[in-house]
Each structure stands twice: as structure tokens, then as C-alpha cells.
TIMI-2910 file (N, C-alpha, C, CB; in pm, 1 decimal, decimal comma, always signed):
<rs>
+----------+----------+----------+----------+----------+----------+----------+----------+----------+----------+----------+----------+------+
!      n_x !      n_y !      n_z !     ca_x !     ca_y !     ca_z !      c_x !      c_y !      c_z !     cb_x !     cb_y !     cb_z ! resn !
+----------+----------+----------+----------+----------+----------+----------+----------+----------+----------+----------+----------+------+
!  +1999,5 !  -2711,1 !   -870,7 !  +1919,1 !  -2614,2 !   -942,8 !  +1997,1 !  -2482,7 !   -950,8 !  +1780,5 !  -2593,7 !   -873,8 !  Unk !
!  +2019,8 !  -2416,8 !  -1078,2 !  +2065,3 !  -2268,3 !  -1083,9 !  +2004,3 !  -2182,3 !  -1036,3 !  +2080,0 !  -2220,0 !  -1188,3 !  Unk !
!  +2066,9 !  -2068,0 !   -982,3 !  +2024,3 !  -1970,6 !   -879,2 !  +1883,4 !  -1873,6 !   -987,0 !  +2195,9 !  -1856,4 !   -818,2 !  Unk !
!  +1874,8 !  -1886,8 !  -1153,2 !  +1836,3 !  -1833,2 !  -1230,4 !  +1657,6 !  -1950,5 !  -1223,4 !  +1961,6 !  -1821,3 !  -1360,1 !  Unk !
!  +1702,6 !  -2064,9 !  -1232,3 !  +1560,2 !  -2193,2 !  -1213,7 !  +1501,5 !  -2160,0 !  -1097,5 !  +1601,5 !  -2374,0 !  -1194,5 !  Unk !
!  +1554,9 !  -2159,0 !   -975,4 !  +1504,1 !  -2111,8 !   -890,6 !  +1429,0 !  -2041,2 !   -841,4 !  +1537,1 !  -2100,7 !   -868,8 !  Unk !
!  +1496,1 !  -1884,8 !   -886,9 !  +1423,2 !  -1763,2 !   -881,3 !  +1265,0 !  -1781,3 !  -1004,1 !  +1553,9 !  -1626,9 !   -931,6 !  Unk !
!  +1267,0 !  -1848,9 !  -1104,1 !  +1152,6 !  -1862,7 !  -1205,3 !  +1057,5 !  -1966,1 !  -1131,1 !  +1205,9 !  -1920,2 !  -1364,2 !  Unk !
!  +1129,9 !  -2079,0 !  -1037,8 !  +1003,8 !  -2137,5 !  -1001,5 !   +960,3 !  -2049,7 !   -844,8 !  +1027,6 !  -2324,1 !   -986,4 !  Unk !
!   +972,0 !  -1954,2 !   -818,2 !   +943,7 !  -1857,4 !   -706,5 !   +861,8 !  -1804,0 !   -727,0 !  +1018,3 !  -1774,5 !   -669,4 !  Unk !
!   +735,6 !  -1840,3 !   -623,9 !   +617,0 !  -1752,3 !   -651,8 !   +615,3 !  -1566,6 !   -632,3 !   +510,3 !  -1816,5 !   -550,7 !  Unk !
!   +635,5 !  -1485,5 !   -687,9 !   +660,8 !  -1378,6 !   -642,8 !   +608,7 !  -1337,0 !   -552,7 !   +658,2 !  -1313,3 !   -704,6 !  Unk !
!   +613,4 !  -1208,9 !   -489,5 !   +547,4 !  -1184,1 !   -423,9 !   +475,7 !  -1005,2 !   -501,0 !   +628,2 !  -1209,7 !   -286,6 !  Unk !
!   +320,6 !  -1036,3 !   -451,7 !   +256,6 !   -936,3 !   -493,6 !   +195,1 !   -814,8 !   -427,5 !   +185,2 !   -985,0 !   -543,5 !  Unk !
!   +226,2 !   -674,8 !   -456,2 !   +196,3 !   -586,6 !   -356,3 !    +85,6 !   -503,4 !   -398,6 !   +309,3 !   -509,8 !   -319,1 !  Unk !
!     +5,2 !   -482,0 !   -341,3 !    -93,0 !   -347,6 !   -421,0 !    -73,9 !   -212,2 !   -344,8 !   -281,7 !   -379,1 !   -415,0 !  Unk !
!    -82,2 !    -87,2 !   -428,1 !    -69,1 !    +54,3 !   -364,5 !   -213,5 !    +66,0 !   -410,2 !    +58,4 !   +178,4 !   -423,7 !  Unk !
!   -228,4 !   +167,2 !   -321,9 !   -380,8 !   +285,4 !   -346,1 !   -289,3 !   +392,3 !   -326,5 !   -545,5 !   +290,3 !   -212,6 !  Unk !
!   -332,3 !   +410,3 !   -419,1 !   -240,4 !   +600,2 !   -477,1 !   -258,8 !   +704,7 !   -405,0 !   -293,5 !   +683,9 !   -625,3 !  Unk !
!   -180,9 !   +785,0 !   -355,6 !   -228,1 !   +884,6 !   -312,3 !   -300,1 !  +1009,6 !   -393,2 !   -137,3 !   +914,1 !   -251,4 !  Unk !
!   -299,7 !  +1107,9 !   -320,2 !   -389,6 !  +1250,5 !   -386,6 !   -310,5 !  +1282,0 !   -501,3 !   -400,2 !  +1405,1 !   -280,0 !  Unk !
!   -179,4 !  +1262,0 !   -501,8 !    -78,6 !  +1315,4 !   -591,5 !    +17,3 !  +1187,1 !   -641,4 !     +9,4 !  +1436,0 !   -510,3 !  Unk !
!    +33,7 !  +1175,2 !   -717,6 !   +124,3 !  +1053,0 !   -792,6 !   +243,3 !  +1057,1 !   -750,3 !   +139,8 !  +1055,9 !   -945,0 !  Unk !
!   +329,3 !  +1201,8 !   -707,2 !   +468,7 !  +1123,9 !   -647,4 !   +479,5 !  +1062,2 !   -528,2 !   +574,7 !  +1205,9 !   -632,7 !  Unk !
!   +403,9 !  +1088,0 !   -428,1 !   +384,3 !  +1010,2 !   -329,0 !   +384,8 !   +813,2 !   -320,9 !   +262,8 !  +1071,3 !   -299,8 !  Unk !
!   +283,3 !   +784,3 !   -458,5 !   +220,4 !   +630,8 !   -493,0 !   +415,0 !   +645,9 !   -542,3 !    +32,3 !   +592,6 !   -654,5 !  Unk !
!   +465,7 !   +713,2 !   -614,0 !   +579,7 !   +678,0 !   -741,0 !   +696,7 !   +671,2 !   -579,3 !   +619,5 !   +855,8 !   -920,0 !  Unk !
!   +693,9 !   +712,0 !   -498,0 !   +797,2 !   +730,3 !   -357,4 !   +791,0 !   +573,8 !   -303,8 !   +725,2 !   +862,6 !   -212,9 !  Unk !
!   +634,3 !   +599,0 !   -290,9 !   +659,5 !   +419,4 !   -160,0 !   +664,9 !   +335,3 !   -229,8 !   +533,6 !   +348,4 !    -41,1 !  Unk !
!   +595,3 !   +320,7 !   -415,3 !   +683,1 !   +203,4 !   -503,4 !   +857,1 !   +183,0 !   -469,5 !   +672,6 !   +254,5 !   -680,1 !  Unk !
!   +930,6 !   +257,1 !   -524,2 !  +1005,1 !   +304,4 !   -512,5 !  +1101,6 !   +223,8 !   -382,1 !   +953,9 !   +424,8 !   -514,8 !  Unk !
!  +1043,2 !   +253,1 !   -275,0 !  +1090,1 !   +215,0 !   -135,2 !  +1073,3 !    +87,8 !   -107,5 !  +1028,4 !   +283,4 !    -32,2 !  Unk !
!   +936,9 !    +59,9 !   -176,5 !   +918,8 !    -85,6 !   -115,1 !  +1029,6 !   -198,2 !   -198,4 !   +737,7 !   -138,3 !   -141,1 !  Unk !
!  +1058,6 !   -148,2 !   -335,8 !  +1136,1 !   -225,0 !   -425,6 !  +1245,5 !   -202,0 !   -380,2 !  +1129,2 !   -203,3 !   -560,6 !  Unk !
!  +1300,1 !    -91,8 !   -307,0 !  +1454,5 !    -84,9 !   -264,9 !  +1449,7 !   -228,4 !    -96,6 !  +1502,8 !   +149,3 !   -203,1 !  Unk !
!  +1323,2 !   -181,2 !    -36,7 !  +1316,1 !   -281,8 !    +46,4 !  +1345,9 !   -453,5 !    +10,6 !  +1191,8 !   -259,1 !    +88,5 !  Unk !
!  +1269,2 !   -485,3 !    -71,7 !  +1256,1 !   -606,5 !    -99,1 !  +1432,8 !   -647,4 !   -171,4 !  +1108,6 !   -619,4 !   -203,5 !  Unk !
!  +1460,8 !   -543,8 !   -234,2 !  +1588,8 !   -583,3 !   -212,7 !  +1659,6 !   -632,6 !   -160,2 !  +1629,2 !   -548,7 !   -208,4 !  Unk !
!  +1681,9 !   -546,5 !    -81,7 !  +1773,0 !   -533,5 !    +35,6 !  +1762,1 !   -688,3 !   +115,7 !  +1718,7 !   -392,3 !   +140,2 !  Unk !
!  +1642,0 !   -730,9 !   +145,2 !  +1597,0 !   -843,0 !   +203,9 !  +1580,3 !   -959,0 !   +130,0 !  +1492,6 !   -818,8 !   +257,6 !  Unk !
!  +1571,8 !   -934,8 !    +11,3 !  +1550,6 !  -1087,4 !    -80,1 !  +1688,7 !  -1092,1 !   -197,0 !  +1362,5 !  -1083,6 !   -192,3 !  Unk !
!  +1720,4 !  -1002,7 !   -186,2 !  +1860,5 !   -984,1 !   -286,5 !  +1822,8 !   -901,5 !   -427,0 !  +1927,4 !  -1154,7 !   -339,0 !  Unk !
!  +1952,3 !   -827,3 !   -464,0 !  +1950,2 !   -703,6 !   -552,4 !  +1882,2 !   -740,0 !   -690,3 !  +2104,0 !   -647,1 !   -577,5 !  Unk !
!  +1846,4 !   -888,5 !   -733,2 !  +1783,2 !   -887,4 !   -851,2 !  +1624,4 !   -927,9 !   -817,7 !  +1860,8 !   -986,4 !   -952,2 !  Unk !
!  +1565,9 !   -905,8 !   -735,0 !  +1462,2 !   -894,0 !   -644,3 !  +1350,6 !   -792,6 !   -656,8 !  +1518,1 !   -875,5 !   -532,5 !  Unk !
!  +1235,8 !   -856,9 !   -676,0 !  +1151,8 !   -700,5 !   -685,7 !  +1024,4 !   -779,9 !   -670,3 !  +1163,4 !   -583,6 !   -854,5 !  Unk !
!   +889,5 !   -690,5 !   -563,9 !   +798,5 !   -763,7 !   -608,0 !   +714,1 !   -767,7 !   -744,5 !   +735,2 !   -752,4 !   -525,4 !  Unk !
!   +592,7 !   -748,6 !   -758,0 !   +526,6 !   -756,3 !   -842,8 !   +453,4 !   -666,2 !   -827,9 !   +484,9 !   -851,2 !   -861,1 !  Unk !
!   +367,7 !   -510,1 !   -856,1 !   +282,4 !   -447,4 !   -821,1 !   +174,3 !   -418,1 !   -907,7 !   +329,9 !   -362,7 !   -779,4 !  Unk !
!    +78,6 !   -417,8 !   -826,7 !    -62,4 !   -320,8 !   -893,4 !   -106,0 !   -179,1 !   -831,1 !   -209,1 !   -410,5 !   -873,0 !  Unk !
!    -89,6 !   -103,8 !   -942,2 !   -100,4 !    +12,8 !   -870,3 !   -236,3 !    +78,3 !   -910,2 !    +21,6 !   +103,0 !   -896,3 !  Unk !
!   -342,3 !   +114,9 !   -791,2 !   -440,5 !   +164,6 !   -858,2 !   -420,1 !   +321,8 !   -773,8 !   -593,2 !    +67,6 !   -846,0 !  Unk !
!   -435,4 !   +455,9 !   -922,6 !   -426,4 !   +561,7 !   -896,6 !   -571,0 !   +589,6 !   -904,5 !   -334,0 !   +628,2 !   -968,2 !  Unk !
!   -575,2 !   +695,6 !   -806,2 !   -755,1 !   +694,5 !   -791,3 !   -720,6 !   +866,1 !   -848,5 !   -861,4 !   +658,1 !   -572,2 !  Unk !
!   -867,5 !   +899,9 !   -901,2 !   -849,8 !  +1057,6 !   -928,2 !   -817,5 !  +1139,3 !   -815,7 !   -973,6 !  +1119,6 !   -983,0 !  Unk !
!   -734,1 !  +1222,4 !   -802,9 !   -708,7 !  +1340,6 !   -772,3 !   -842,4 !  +1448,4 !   -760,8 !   -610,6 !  +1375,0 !   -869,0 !  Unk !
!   -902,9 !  +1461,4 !   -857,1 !  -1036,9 !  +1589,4 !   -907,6 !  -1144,4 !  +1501,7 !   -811,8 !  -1100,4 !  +1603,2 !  -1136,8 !  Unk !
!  -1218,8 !  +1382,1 !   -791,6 !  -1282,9 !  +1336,3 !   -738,2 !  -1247,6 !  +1304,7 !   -620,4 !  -1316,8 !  +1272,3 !   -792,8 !  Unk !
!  -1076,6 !  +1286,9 !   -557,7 !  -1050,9 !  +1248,2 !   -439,6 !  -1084,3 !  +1407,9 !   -351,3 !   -888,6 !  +1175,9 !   -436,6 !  Unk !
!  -1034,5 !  +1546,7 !   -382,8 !  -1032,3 !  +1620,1 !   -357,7 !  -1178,9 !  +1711,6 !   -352,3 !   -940,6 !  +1633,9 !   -410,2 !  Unk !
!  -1242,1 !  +1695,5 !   -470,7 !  -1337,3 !  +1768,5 !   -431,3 !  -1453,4 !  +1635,0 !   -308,0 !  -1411,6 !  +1840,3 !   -599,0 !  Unk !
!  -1442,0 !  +1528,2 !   -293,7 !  -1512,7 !  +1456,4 !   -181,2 !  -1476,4 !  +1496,6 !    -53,6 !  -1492,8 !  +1317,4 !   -185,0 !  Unk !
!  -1320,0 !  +1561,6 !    -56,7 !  -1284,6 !  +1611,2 !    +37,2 !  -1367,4 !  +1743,0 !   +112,4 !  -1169,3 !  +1628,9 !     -1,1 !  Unk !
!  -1358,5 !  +1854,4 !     -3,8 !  -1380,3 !  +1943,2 !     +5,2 !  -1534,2 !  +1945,1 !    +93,9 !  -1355,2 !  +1989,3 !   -117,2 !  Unk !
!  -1617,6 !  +1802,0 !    +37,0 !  -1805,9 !  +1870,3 !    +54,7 !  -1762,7 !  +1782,6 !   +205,6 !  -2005,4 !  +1786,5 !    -96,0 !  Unk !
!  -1643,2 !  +1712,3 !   +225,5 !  -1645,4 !  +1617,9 !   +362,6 !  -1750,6 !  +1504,2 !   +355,8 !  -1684,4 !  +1709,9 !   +500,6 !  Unk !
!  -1717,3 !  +1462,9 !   +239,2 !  -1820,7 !  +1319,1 !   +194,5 !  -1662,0 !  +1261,6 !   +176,7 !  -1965,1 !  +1320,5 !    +11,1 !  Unk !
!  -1634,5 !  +1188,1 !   +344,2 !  -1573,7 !  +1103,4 !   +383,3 !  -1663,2 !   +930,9 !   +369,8 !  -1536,8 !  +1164,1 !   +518,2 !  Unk !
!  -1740,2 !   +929,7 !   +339,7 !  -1835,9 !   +772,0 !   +377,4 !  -1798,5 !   +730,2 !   +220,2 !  -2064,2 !   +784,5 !   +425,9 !  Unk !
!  -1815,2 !   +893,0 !   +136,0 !  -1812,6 !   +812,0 !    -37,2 !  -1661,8 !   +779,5 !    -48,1 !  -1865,0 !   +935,6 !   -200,4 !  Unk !
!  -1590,6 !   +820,3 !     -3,8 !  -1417,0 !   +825,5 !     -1,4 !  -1404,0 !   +685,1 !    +52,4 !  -1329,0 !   +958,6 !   +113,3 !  Unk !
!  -1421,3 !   +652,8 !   +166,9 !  -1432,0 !   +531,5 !   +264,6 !  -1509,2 !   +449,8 !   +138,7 !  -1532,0 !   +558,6 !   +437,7 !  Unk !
!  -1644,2 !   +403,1 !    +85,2 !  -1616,0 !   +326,1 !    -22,5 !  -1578,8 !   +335,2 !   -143,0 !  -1680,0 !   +280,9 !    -36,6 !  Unk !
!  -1519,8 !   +451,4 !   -191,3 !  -1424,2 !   +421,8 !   -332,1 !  -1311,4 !   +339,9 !   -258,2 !  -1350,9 !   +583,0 !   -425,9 !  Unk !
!  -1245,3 !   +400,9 !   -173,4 !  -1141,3 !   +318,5 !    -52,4 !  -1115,1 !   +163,4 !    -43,3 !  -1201,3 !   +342,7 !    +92,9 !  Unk !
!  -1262,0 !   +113,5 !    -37,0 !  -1312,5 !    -49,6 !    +27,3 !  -1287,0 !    -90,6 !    -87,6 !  -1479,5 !    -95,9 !    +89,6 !  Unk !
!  -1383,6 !    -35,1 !   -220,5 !  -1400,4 !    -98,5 !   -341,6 !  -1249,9 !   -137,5 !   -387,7 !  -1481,0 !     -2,8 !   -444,8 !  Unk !
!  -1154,3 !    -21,2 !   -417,2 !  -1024,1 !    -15,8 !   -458,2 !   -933,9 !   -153,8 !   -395,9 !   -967,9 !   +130,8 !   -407,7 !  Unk !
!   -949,2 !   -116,8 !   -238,7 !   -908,2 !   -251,1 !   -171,3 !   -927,3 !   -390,8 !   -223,8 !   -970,7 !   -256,8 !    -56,2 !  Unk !
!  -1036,7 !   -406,8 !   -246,8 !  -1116,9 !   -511,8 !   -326,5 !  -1073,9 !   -568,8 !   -417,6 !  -1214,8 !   -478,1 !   -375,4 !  Unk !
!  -1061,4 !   -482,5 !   -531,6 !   -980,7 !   -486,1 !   -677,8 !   -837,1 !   -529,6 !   -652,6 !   -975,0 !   -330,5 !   -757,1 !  Unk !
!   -799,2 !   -491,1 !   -554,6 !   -641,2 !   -458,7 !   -560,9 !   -654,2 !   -631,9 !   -517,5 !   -546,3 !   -307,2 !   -431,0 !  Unk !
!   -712,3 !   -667,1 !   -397,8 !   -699,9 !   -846,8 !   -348,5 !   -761,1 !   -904,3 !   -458,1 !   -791,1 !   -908,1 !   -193,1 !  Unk !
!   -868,0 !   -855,5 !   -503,9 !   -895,2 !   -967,3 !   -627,1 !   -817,4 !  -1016,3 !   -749,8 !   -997,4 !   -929,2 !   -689,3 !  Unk !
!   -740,0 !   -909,2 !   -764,1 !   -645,2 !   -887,5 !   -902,9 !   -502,9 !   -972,0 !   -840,8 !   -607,8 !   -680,3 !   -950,5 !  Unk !
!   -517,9 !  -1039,9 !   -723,3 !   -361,7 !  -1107,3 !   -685,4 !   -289,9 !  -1058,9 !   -583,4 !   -261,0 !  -1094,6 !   -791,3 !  Unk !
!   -327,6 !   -928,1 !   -545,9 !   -206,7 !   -838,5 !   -422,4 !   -238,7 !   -933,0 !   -309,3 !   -247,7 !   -633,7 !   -363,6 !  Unk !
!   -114,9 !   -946,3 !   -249,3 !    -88,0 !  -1030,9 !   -107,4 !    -91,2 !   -990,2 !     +8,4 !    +19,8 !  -1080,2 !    -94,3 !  Unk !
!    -37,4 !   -798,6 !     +1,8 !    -91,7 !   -725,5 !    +86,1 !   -134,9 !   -574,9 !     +2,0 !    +10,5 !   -717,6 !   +208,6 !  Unk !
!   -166,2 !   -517,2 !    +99,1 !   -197,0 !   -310,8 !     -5,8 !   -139,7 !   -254,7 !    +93,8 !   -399,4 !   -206,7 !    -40,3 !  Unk !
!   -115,9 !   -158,7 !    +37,0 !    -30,4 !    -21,0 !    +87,2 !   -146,1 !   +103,4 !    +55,7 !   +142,4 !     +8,2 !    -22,2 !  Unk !
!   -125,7 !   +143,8 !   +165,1 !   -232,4 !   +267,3 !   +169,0 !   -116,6 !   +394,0 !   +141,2 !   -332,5 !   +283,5 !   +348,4 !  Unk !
!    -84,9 !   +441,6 !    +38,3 !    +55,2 !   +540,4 !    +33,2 !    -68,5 !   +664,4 !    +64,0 !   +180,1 !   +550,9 !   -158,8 !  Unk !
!   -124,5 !   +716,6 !   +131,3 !   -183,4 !   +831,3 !   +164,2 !   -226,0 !   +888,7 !   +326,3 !   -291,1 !   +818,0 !    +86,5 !  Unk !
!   -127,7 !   +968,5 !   +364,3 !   -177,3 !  +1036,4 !   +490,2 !   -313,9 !  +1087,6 !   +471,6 !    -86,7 !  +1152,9 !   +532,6 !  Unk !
!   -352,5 !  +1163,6 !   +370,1 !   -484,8 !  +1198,3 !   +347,9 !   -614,9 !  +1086,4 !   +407,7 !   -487,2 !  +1215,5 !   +190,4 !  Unk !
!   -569,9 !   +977,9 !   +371,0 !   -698,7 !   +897,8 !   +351,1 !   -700,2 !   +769,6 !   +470,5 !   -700,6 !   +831,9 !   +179,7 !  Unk !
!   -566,2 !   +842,0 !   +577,9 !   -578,7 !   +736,9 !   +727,3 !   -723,6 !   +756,7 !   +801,0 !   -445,0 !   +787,4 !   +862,6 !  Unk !
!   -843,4 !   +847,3 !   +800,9 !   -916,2 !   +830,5 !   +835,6 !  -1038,8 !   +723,0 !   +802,3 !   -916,2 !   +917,9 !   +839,7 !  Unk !
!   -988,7 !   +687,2 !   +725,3 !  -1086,1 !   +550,3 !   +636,4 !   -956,8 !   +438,6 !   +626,0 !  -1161,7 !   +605,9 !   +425,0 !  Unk !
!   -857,6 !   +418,2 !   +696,5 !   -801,8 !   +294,5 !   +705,3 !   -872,8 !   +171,2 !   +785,5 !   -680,1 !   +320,5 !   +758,3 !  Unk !
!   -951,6 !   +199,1 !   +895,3 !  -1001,5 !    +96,8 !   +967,5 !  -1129,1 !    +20,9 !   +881,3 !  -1044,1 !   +158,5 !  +1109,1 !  Unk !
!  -1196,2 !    +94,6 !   +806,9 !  -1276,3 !    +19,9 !   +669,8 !  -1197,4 !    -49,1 !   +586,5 !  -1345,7 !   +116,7 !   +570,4 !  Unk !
!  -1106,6 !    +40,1 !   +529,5 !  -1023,7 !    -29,9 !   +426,2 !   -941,8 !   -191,8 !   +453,1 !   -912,5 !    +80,2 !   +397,6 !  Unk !
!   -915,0 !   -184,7 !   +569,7 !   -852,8 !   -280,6 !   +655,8 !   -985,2 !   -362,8 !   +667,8 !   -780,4 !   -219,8 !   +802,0 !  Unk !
!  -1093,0 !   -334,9 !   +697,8 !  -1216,2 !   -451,7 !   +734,9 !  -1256,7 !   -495,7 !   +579,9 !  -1379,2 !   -374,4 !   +835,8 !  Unk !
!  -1222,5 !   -474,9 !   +487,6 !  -1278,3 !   -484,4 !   +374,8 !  -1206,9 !   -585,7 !   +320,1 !  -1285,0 !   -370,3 !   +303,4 !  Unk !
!  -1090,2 !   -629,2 !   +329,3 !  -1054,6 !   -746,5 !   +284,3 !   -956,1 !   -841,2 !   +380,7 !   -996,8 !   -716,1 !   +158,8 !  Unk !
!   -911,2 !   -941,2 !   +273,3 !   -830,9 !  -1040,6 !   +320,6 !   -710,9 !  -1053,8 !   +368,9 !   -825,9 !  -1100,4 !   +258,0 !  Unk !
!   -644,8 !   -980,9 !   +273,5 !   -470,4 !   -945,8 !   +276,8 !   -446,3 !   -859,4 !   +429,0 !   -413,9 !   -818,5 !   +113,5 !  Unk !
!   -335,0 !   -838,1 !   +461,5 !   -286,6 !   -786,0 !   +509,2 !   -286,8 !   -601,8 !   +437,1 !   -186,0 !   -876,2 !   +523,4 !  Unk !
!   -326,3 !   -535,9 !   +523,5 !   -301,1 !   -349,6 !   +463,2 !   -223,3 !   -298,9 !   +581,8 !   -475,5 !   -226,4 !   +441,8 !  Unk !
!   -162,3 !   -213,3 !   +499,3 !    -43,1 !   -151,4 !   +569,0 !    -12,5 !    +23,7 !   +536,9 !    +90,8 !   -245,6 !   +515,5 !  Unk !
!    -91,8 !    +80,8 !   +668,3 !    -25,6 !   +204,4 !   +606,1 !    +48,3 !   +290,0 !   +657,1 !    -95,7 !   +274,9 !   +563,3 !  Unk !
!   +104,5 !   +368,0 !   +560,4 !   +236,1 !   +442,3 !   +556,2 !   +294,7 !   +516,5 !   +682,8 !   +222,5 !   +543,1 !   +453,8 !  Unk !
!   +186,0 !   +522,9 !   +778,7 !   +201,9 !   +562,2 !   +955,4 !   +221,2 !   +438,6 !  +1034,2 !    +55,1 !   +638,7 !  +1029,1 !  Unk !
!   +191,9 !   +331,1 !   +981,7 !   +252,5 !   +257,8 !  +1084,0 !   +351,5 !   +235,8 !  +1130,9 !   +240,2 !   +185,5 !  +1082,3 !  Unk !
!   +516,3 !   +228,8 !  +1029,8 !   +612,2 !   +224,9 !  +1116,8 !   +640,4 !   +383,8 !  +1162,2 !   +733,0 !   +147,9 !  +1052,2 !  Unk !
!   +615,7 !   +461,9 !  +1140,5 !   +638,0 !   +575,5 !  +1264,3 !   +584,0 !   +584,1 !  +1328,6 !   +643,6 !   +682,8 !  +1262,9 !  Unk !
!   +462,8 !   +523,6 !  +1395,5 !   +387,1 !   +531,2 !  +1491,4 !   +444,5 !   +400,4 !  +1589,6 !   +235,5 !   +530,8 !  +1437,6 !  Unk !
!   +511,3 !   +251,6 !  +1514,7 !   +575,3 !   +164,1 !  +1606,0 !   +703,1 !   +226,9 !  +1635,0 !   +590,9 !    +23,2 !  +1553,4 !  Unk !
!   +779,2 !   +325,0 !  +1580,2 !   +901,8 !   +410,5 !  +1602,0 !   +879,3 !   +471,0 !  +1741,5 !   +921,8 !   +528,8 !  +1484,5 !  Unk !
!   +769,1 !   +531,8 !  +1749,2 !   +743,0 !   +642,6 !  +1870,4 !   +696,0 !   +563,1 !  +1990,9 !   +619,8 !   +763,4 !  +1831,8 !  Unk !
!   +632,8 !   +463,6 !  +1937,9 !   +605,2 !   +356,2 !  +2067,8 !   +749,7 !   +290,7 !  +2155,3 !   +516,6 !   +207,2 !  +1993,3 !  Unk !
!   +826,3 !   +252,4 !  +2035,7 !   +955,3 !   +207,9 !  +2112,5 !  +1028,7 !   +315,3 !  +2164,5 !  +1050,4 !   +130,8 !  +2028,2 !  Unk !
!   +984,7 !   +431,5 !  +2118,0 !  +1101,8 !   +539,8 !  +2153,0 !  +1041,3 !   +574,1 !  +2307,5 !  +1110,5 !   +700,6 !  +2027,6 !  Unk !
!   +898,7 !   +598,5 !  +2336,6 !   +843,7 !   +640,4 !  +2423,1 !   +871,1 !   +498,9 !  +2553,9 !   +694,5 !   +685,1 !  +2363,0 !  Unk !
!   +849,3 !   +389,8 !  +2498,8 !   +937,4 !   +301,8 !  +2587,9 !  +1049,3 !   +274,9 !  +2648,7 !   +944,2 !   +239,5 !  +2562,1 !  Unk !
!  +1131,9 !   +372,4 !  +2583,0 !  +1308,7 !   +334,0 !  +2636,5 !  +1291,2 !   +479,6 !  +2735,5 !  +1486,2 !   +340,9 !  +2467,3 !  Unk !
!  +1178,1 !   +560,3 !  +2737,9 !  +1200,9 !   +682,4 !  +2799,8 !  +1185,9 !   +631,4 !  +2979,9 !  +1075,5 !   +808,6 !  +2733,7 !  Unk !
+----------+----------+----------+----------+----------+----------+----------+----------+----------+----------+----------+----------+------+
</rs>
């Protein structure tokens, strides 16, 4: 089989982002994760993404009144969409919105992953070699 048949009968792999407050952030960890998958699956390599950008004007002013519960389910719902539509895992690209990761995470199937976790397994190993 050619290295070209191959790669076409390969199920891709599919990632979902939840956007952060600001779009270069969601446009950064795209970005990273495709340089990742590179690197690891080879340079003509990329997954597949769905990116859902949530408003900015509604993420912020929920902030503002601290109607964290309505944030937490736009959060769940988004999650939702993102596994229903095919994503294999989601990416939470928002420091803002780690306080509603443990919902977001109970809300579906896939695997979620967010953007503090490997610096938080960084500081664990680091605090271990101490």
C-alpha cells in the first residue's frame, strides 16, 4: 500500500476547542496542537478540528454579574456539541473558564483537556525531584 492509500484509509483524528474570551488564544492552541500532531504523526499530519468560539460580550458580561452556573452551562452545552459533532477529545483553550472545568469534564464522553494541565504535571514532577 502507498504511504498516500494509507494515510486516506486513516481514520483521522478529531479535536474540539472551546474558544477562549479572545480568539488569539483558541487561534494559539490550534496552532500548537497541529504543530504537535506533527511532530508525532509526521509533517503531512494534522488533526481535524471543530472550533466552537463562544461570544466574548456574553462570556464577559456573565462574568462581570458572577453568573458562573450560566457560564458552567453554556460550558456543558458547548462540550456537548463539540462530542456530538465527532471531537474525540476538547480542549478547554481558556484560563478564564478553569473554574467550570470539573462540569465540563462531567458532561461528556471524550476525554477534556485543559490548557493547565501540563503545567500543573510540570510542577508536580518538578516539586518531586526537589
Amino acid at each position: 500500500m502507498l504511504e498516500n492509500e494509507k494515510l486516506e484509509n486513516e481514520r483521522p483524528i478529531v479535536f474540539g476547542i472551546i474558544g477562549g474570551v479572545s480568539r488569539e488564544s483558541t487561534v494559539k492552541y490550534e496552532k500548537h496542537i497541529d504543530l504537535a500532531m506533527q511532530k508525532h504523526l509526521g509533517i503531512t499530519r494534522t488533526g481535524e478540528r471543530i472550533v466552537y468560539s463562544l461570544s466574548s460580550g456574553v462570556m464577559l458580561s456573565l462574568m462581570a454579574a458572577g453568573r458562573w452556573d450560566k457560564i458552567g452551562e453554556i460550558l456543558r452545552k458547548t462540550a456537548i456539541n463539540l462530542q456530538n459533532g465527532g471531537a474525540q477529545f476538547i480542549l478547554l483553550s481558556s484560563n478564564t473558564f478553569h473554574r467550570c472545568f470539573p462540569e465540563i469534564k462531567a458532561a461528556v464522553r471524550v476525554p477534556v483537556v485543559h490548557i493547565l494541565d501540563p503545567i500543573l504535571e510540570l510542577l508536580e514532577e518538578k516539586s518531586e525531584k526537589t
